[in-house]
C-alpha positions in Angstrom: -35.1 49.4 -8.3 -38.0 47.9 -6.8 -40.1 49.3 -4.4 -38.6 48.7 -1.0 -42.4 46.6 0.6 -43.2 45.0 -3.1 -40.4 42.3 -1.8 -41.4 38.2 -1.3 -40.9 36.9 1.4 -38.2 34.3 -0.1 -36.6 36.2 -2.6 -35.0 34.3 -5.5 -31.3 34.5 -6.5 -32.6 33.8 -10.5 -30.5 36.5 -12.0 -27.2 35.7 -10.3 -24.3 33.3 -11.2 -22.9 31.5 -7.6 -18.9 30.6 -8.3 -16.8 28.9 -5.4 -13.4 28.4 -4.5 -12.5 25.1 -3.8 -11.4 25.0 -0.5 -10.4 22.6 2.0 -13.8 23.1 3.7 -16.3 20.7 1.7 -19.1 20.6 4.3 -19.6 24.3 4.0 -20.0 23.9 -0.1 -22.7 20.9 0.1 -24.9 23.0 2.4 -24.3 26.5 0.1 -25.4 24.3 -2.6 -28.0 23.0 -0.9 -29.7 26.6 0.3 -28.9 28.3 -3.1 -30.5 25.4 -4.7 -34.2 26.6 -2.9 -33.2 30.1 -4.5 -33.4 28.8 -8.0 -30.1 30.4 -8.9 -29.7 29.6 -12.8 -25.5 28.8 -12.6 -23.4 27.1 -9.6 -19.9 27.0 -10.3 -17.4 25.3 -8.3 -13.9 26.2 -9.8 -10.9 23.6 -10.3 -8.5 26.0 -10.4 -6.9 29.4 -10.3 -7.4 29.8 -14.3 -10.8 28.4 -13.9 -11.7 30.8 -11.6 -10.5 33.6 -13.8 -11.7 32.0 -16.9 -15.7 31.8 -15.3 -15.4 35.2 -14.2 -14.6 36.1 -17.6 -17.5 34.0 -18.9 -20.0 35.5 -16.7 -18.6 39.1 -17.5 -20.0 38.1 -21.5 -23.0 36.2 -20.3 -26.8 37.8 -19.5 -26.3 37.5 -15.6 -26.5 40.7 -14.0 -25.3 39.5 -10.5 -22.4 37.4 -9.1 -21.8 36.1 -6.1 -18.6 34.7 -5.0 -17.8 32.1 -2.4 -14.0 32.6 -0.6 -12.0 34.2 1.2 -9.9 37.7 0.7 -7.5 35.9 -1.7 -10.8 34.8 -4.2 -12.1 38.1 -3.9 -9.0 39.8 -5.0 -9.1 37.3 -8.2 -12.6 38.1 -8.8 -11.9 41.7 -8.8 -9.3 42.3 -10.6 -11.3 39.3 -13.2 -14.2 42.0 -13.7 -11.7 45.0 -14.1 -9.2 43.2 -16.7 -13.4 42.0 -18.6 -14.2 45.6 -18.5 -17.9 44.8 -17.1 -16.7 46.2 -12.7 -19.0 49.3 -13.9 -22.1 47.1 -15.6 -22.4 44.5 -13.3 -22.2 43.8 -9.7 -20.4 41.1 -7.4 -21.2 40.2 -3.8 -18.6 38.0 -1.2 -19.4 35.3 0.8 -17.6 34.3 3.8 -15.4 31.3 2.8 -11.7 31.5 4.0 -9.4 32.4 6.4 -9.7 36.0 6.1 -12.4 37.9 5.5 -11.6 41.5 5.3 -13.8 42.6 2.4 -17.0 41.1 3.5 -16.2 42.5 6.9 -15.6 45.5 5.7 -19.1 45.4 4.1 -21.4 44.8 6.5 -21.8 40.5 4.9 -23.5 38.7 7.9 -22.5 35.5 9.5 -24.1 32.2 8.5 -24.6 30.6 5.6 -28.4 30.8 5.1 -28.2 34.5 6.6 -26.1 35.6 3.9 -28.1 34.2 1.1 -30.8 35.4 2.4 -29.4 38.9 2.7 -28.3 38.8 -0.7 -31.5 36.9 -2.4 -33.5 40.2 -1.3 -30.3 43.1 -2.3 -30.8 41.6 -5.7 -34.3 41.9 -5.8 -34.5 45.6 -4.4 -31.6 46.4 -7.0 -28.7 47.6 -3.7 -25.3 48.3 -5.1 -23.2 50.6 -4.6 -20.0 51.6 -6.9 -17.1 51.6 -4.9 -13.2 53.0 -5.4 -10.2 50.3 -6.1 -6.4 51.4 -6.0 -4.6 50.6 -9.1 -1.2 48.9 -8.3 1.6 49.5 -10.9 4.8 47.9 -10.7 6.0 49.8 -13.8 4.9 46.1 -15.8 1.5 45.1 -14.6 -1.4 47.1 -13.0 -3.5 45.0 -10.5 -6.1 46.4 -8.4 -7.3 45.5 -4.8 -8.8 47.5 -1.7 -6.2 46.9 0.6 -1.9 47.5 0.6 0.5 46.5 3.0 4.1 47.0 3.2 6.3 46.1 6.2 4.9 43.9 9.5 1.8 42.5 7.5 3.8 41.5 4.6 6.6 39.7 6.3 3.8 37.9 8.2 2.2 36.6 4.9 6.0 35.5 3.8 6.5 33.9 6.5 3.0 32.4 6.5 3.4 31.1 3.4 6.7 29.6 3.9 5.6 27.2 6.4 2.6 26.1 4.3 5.1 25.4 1.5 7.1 23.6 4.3 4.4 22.1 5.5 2.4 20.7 2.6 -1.2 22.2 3.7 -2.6 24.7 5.4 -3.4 25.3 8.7 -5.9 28.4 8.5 -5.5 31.0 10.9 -3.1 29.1 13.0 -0.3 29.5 10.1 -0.9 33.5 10.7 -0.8 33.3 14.2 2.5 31.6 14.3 3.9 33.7 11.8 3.2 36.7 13.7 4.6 35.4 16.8 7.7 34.6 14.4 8.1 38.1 12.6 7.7 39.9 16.5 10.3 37.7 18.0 12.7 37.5 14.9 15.1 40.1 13.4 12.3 42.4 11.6 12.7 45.3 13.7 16.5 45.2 13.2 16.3 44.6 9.1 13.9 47.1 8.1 15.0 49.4 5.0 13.3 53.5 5.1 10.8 53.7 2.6 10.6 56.7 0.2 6.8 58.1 0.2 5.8 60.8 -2.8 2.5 61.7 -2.2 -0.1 63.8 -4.8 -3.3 65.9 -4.4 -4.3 65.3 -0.7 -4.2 66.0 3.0 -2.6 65.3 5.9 -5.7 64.1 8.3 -5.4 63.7 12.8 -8.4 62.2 14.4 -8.3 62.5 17.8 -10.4 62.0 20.7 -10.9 65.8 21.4 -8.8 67.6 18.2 -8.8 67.2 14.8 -5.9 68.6 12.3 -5.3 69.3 8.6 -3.2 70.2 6.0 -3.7 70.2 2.1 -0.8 70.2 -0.1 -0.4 69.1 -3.6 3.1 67.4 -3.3 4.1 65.8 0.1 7.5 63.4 0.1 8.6 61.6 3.4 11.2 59.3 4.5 10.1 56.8 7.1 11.4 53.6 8.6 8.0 52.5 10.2 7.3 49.2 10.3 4.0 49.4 8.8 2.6 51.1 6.1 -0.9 50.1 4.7 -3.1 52.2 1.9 -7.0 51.2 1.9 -10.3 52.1 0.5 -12.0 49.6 2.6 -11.0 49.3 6.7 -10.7 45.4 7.2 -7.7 42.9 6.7 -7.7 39.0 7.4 -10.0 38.6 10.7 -11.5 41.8 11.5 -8.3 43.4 11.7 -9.2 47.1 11.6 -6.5 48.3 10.2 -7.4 51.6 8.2 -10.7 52.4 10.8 -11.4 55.7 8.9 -11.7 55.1 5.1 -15.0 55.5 3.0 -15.4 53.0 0.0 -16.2 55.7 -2.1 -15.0 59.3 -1.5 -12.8 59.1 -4.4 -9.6 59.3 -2.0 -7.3 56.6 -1.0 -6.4 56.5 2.9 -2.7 56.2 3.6 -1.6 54.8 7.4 1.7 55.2 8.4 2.5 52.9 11.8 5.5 54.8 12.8 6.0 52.9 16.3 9.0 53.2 16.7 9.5 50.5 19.7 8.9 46.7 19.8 7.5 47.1 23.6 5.1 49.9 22.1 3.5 47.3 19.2 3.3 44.5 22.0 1.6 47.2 24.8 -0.8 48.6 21.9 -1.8 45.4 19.9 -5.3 44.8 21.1 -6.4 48.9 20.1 -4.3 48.7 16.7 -6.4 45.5 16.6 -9.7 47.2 16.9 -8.3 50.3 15.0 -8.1 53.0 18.1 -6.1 54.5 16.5 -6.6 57.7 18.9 -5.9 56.1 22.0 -2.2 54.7 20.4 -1.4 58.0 19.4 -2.1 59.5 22.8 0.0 56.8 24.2 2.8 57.2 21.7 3.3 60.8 21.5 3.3 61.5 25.3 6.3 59.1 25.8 7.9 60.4 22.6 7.7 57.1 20.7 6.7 57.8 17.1 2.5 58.3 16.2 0.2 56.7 13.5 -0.1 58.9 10.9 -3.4 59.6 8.3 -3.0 60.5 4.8 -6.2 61.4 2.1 -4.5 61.3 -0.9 -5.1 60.6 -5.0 -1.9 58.8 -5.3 1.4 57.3 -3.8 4.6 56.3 -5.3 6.8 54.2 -3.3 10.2 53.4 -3.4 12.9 51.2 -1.1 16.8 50.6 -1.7 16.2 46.8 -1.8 13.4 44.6 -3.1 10.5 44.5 -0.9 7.7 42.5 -0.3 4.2 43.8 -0.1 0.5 42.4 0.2 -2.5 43.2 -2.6 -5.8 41.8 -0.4 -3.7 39.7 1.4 -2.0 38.5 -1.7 1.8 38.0 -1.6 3.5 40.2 -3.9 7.5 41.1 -4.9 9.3 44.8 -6.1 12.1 43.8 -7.6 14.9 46.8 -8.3 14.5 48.8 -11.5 15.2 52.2 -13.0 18.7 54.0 -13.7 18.6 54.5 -9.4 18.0 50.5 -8.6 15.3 50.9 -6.5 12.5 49.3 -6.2 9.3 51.3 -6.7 5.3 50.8 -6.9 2.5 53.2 -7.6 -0.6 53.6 -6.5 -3.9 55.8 -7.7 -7.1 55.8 -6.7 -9.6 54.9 -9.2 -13.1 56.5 -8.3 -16.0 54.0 -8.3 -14.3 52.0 -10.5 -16.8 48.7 -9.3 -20.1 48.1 -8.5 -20.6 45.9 -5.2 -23.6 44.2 -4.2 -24.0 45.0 -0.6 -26.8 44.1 2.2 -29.6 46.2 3.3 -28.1 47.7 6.2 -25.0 48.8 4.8 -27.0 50.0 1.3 -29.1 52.3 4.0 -26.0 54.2 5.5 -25.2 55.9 2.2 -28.9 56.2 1.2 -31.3 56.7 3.8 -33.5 58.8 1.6 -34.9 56.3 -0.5 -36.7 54.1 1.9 -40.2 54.9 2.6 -40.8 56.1 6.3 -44.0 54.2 6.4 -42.5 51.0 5.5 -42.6 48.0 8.2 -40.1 45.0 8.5 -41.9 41.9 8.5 -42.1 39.7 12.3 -39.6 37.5 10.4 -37.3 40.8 9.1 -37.4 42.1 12.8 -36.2 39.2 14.5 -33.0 39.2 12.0 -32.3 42.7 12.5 -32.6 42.0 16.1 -29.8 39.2 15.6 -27.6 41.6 13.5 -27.6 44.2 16.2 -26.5 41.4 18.8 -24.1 40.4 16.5 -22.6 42.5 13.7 -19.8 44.5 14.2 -19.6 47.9 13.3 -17.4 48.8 10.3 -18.7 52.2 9.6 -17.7 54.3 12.5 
């Protein structure tokens, strides 16, 4: 790595590949063109399709490149992901997300700026001080296929993103966040409360985990198995889903644990009274709400793995990806697993969030730049915490 004040002042992007998702946004790709252009960046892809997205990824995996830098939304990052994983080079090289969809849970979740130029900018100079940090992925397996992803939802979210997707295909385009929003209002007011099958959770090697405003409590075991008909469930190594939903606030990308988030409301008029603080992940203020009435809690899991099983098929979300468990097995359920797999990708990430895990390596005499001052001055006014 470079020395943290041996930095130009317009770093160059000359040892990263730039791919991007088509989108129905083509303003926003001319003028990411345009800035990455002044960056010199040797390779600018802009993908036709789904397979050409994998098949670049692939390419770039075997090529000299040591960066890449993906334009899109939650949806494009889960492809690129799992691109690098399946090319066996997550561990050799790095990737970095820019905002460029609906939902941006992973660069939220990372600390990625707002604006285009800010973000290339942030990037331009992780690249040339050498910031990444290797991060922990949860392996999916269906009992067929193995995907891997950041993010798992079973229950409310995932009937949201069937729904969502319904009325695109109805529809014939999409909408953006308005499809969400309406499916949302669909799934509350419609019969999901009254149609929701128990889940059957087999947990391995971890702990039960309370935060609470005042208390914490604890308990290790090595085998834990629970029966719950929440209407939620979601298992995360990063805290973000969609638009700064906060919906696992207490994970660490790379504790080699996977966190485990069981909604158990058990109420309708709870979920509508509570939305904005399980919005902003206060977790602790819903539980003190829910418990004193009686009506269920959000429970905390650190665990190395989860199997799941349901009577009936199910649908669940990898990333915000829509996914299906079919039945299988002599018992005709339908069943998942999922394991943590410890710093299983390496993640270009910006300054500020590179500092939070090491603070040690920057020199205390160093000083930002006029021009570096008055952008950390903006990020303070703007960014939102994702570490607390």
């Amino acid at each position: 790595m470079l020395p943290v004040g041996s930095m130009k002042s317009e770093p160059l992007l000359d040892s990263a590949v730039l791919l991007i998702n088509p989108t129905r946004y083509p303003g926003y790709v001319r003028a990411l063109k345009r800035l990455v252009k002044q960056r010199r960046i040797p390779l600018v892809i802009e993908t036709r399709d789904r397979e050409h997205f994998m098949q670049s990824v692939r390419e770039f995996c075997s090529g000299p490149h040591q960066y890449l830098l993906v334009w899109g939304g939650d949806g494009t990052a889960h492809l690129a992901v799992n691109a690098m994983m399946d090319a066996e080079c997550a561990s050799e090289k790095a990737v970095g997300f820019l905002r460029g969809g609906t939902g941006n849970g992973i660069q939220d979740s990372y600390s990625v700026p707002f604006g285009l130029s800010r973000q290339i900018r942030s990037y331009a100079r992780s690249i040339t001080r050498g910031l990444t940090i290797n991060v922990d992925l949860l392996a999916i397996s269906d009992g067929h296929n193995t995907r891997y992803g950041q993010l798992v939802g079973f229950g409310f979210d995932s009937t949201v993103s069937r729904r969502r997707d319904d009325l695109v295909s109805r529809r014939g385009y999409s909408a953006g966040f308005l499809d969400y929003a309406w499916a949302t209002v669909e799934t509350f007011f419609g019969n999901f409360y009254n149609e929701r099958y128990p889940f059957h959770l087999d947990l391995s090697n971890g702990k039960y985990a309370y935060r609470g405003p005042r208390i914490n409590a604890e308990f290790s075991f090595k085998h834990l198995s629970r029966r719950s008909p929440a209407p939620m469930i979601e298992l995360g190594t990063r805290p973000y889903y969609g638009k700064l939903f906060k919906v696992c606030p207490d994970v660490v990308c790379n504790d080699g644990n996977l966190d485990l988030y069981i909604f158990d409301i058990r109420r309708k008029q709870a979920l509508a009274a509570n939305v904005s603080a399980l919005w902003r992940g206060k977790h602790d203020v819903i539980n003190r709400r829910l418990i004193a009435r009686r009506q269920g809690m959000i429970e905390r899991y650190e665990v190395k793995q989860v199997d799941i099983g349901c009577e009936t098929a199910f649908d669940y979300h990898i990333d915000g990806e829509l996914m299906h468990a079919r039945e299988r097995g002599p018992r005709e359920t339908a069943e998942l697993s999922v394991t943590i797999v410890p710093e299983a990708i390496r993640f270009l990430v910006p300054e500020h969030f590179y500092r939070l895990f090491y603070p040690f390596e920057y020199d205390s005499s160093f000083e930002w730049s006029r021009e570096e001052r008055n952008e950390r001055r903006k990020e303070r006014n703007t960014h939102v915490d994702t570490t607390s």
